[in-house]
C-alpha positions as CSV (number, residue, x, y, z in Angstrom):
1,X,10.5,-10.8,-11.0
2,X,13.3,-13.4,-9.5
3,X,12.8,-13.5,-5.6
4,X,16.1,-12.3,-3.7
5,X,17.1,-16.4,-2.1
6,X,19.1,-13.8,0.4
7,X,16.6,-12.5,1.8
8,X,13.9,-15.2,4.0
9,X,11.2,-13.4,6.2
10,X,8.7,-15.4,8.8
11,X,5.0,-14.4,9.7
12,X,2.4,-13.0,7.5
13,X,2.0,-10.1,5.5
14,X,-1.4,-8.0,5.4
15,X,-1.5,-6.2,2.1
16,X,-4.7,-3.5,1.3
17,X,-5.0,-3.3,-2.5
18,X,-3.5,-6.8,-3.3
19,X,-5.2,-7.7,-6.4
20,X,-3.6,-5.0,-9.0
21,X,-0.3,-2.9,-8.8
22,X,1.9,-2.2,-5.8
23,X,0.3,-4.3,-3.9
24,X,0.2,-7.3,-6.2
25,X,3.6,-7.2,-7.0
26,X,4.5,-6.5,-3.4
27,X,1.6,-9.8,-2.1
28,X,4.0,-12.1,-4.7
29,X,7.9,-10.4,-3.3
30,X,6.6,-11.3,0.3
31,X,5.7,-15.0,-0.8
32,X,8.8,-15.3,-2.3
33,X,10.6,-14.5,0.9
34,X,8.7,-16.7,2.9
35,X,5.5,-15.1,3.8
36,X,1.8,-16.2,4.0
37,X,-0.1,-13.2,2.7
38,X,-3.2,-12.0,3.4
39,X,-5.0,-10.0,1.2
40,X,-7.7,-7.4,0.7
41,X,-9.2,-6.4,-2.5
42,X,-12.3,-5.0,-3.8
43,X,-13.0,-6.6,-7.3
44,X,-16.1,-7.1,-9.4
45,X,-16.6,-10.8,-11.1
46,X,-14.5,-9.9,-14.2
47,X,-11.3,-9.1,-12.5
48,X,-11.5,-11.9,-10.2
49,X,-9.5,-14.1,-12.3
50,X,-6.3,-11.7,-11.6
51,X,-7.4,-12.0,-7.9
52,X,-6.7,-15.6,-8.2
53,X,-3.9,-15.5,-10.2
54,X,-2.0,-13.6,-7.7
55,X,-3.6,-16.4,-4.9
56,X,-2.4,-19.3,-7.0
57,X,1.5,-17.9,-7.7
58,X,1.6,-17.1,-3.9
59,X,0.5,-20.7,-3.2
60,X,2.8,-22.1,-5.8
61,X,5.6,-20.4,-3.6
62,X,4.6,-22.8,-0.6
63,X,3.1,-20.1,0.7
64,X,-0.6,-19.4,2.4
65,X,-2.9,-17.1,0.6
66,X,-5.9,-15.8,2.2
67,X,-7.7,-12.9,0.0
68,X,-10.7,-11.3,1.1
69,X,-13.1,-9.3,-1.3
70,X,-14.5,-6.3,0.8
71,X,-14.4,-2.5,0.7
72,X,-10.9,-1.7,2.6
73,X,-12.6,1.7,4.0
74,X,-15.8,-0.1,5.5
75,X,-16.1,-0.4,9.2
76,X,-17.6,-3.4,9.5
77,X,-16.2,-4.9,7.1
78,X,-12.7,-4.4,8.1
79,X,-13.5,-5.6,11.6
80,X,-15.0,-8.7,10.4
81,X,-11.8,-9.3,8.4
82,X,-9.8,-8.5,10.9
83,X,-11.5,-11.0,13.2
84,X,-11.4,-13.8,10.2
85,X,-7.4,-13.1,10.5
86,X,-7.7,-13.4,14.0
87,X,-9.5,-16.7,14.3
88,X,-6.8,-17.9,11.5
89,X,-3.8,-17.3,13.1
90,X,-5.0,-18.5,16.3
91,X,-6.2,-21.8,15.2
92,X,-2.5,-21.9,13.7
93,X,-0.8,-21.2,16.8
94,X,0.5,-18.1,15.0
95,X,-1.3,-15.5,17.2
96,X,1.0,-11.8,16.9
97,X,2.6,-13.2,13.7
98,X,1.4,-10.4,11.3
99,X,4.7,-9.0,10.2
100,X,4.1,-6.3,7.5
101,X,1.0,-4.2,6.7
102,X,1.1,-2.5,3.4
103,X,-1.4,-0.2,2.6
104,X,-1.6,0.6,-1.1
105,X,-5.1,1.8,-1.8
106,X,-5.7,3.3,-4.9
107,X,-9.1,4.9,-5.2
108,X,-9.9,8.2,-5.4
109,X,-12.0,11.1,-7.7
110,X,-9.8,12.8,-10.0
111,X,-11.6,16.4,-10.5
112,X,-10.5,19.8,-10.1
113,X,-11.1,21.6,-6.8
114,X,-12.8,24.2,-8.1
115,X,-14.8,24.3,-11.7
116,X,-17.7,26.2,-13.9
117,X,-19.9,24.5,-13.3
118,X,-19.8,24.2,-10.1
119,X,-21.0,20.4,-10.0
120,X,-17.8,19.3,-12.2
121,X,-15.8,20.2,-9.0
122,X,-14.8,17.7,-6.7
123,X,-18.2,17.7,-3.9
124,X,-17.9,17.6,0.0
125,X,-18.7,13.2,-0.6
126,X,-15.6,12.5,-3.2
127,X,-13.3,14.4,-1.3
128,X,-14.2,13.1,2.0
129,X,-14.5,9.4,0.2
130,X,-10.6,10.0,-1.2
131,X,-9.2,11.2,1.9
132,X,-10.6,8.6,4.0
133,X,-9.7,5.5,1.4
134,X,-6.5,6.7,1.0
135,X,-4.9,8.0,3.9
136,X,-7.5,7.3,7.2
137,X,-7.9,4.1,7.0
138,X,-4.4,3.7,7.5
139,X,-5.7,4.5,11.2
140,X,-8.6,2.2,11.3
141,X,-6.4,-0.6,10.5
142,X,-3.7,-0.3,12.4
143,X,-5.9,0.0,15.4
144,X,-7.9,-2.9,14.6
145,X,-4.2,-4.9,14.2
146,X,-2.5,-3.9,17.5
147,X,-5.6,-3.8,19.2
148,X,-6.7,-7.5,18.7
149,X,-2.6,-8.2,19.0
150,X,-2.5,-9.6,15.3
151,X,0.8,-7.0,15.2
152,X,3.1,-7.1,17.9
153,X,6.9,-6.3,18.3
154,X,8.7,-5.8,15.3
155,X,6.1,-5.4,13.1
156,X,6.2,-3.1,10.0
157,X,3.8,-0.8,8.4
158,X,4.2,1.0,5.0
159,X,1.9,3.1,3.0
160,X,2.1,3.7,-0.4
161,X,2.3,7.6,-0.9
162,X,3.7,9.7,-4.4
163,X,5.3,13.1,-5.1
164,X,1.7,14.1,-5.5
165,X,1.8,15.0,-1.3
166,X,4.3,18.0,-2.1
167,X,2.9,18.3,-6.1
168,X,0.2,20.1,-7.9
169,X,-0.9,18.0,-11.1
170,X,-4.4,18.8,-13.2
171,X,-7.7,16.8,-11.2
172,X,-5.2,15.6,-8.6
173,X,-6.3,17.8,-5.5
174,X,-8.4,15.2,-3.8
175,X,-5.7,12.6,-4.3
176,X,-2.6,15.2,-3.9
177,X,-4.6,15.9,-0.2
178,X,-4.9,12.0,1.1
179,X,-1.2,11.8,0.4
180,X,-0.1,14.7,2.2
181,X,-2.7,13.3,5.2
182,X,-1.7,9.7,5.0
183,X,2.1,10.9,5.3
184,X,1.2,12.3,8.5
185,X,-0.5,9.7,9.9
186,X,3.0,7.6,9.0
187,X,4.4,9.7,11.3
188,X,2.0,10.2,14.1
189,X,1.9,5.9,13.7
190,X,5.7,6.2,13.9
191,X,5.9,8.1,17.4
192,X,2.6,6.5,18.6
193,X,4.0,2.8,17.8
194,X,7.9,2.7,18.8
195,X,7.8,1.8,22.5
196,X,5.9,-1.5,21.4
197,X,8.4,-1.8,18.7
198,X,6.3,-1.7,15.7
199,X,7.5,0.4,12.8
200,X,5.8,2.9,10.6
201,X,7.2,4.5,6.8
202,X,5.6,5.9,3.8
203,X,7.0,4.9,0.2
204,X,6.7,7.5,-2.4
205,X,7.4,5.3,-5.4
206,X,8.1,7.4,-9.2
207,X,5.5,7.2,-11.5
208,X,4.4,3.6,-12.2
209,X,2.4,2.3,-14.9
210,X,-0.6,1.0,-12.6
211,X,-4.1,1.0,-13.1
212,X,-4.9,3.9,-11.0
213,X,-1.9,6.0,-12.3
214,X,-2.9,5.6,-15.6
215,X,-6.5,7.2,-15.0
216,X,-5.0,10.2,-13.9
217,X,-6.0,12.8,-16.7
218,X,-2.3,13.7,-18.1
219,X,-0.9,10.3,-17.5
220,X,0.9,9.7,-20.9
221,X,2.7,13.4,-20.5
222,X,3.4,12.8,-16.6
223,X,5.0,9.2,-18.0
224,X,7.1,10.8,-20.6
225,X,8.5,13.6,-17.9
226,X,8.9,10.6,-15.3
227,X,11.8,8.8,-18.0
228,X,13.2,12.5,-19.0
229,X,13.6,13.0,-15.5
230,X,15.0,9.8,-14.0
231,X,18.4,9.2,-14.3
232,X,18.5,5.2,-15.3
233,X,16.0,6.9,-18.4
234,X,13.2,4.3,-17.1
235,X,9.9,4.3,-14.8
236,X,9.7,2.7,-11.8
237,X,8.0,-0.6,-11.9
238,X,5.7,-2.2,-9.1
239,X,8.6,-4.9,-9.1
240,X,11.2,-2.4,-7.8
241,X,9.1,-1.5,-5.4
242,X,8.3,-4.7,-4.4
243,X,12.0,-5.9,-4.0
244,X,12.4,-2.6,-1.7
245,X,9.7,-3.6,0.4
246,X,10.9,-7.1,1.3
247,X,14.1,-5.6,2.4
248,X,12.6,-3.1,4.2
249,X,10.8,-5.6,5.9
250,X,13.7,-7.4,7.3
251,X,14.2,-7.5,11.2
252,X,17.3,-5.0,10.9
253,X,15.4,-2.0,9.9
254,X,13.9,-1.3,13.4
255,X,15.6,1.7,13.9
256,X,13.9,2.9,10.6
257,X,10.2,5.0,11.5
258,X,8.7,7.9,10.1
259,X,10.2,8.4,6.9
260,X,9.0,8.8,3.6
261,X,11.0,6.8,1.4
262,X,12.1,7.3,-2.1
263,X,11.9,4.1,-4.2
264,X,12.3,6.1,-7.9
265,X,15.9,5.3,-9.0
266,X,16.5,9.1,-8.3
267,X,13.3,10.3,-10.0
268,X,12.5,13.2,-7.2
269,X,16.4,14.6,-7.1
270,X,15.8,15.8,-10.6
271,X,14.6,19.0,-11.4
């Protein structure tokens, strides 16, 4: 992916899920157009090396990198990283610089709702895990970001959502329900967050070949539909994506809150 030279932002990016898919692709875009990234990941020793991949390309772009390897969803945790941020931007002189938050957590069970036997249903702790990964703490760090003053005044916040919030698909119930939650919360965020300026929108990307879309039980039919359907005869990619974002991201879309926003090359239009 080519960076668009048209298109320069300032500040930081915070990006939830930055070490695989959407929010890879999206951690490199925002280097590219001029943005230290932060980012949180949750990896195991033999995917770190893609972790610091993705660190050394953002670097290589002149800009800051600053990855943190903790569980997302975990209250202390995310307060501890969000006073690391804190103590970095203020020994930088770059207190309320935090531009962009992009949520783009992936992890969730994929069982049916209801099954014979009983135990291969999704239980009360996988459905409560998957709704709070996915779409809650979308909350937690948002309040933890305005309320230390990392985000201030034009800031921008995107989630990461999918067709799944409106769809039914085989195993997907868990998943399908954190989308149609964390879509809300965009929009409670929205009206909670525009007299202090700050911005909130969900992306529903088309189906993309990442990690956790490929896990989903069906995937290689739900890709096949996904080019039938689109009218450029393609999937998205986490690059398209990524390019939208950075514009997105640009000053002039402040008038742009609580929206879910298609980024599918048409994908959802067709029936």
């Amino acid at each position: 992916m080519t960076g668009d030279a048209s298109i320069t932002l300032g500040g930081w990016a915070l990006v939830l899920g930055a070490s695989s898919g959407f929010g890879a692709a999206a951690a490199l875009a925002f280097a590219r157009a001029g943005m230290d990234v932060f980012g949180v990941h949750l990896d195991r020793k033999s995917t770190l090396a893609g972790v610091e991949r993705i660190s050394a390309d953002i670097r290589a772009c002149g800009r800051q990198a600053r990855f943190f390897n903790v569980n997302a969803a975990d209250p202390e945790r995310r307060a501890e990283t969000a006073a690391e941020m804190q103590r970095v931007l203020e020994e930088r002189g770059e207190t309320g610089t935090l531009r962009v938050l992009l949520h783009s957590l992936a992890f969730g069970t994929l069982k049916p709702l209801v099954a014979v036997p009983v135990k291969e249903g999704v239980s009360q702790a996988q459905m409560d895990m998957t709704v709070d990964v996915m779409a809650h703490s979308l909350v937690y760090w948002t309040q933890e970001l305005v309320g230390r003053g990392l985000m201030t005044r034009g800031g921008r916040i995107y989630a990461m959502t999918s067709s799944g919030s409106t769809r039914v698909l085989p195993s997907y119930g868990a998943v399908s329900a954190a989308k149609a939650a964390l879509e809300s919360h965009v929009r409670q965020l929205a009206f909670e967050l525009a007299p202090q300026g700050i911005t909130a929108n969900a992306i529903r990307a088309g189906v993309t070949a990442t990690p956790a879309a490929q896990k989903i039980p069906g995937y290689d039919r739900l890709a096949d539909t996904a080019i039938l359907r689109n009218p450029s005869g393609r999937m998205t990619t986490t690059e398209d994506v990524a390019r939208a974002l950075v514009v997105l991201a640009h000053p002039d879309t402040y008038w742009m809150t609580g929206n879910v926003i298609g980024v599918d090359g048409g994908e959802d239009i067709v029936g």
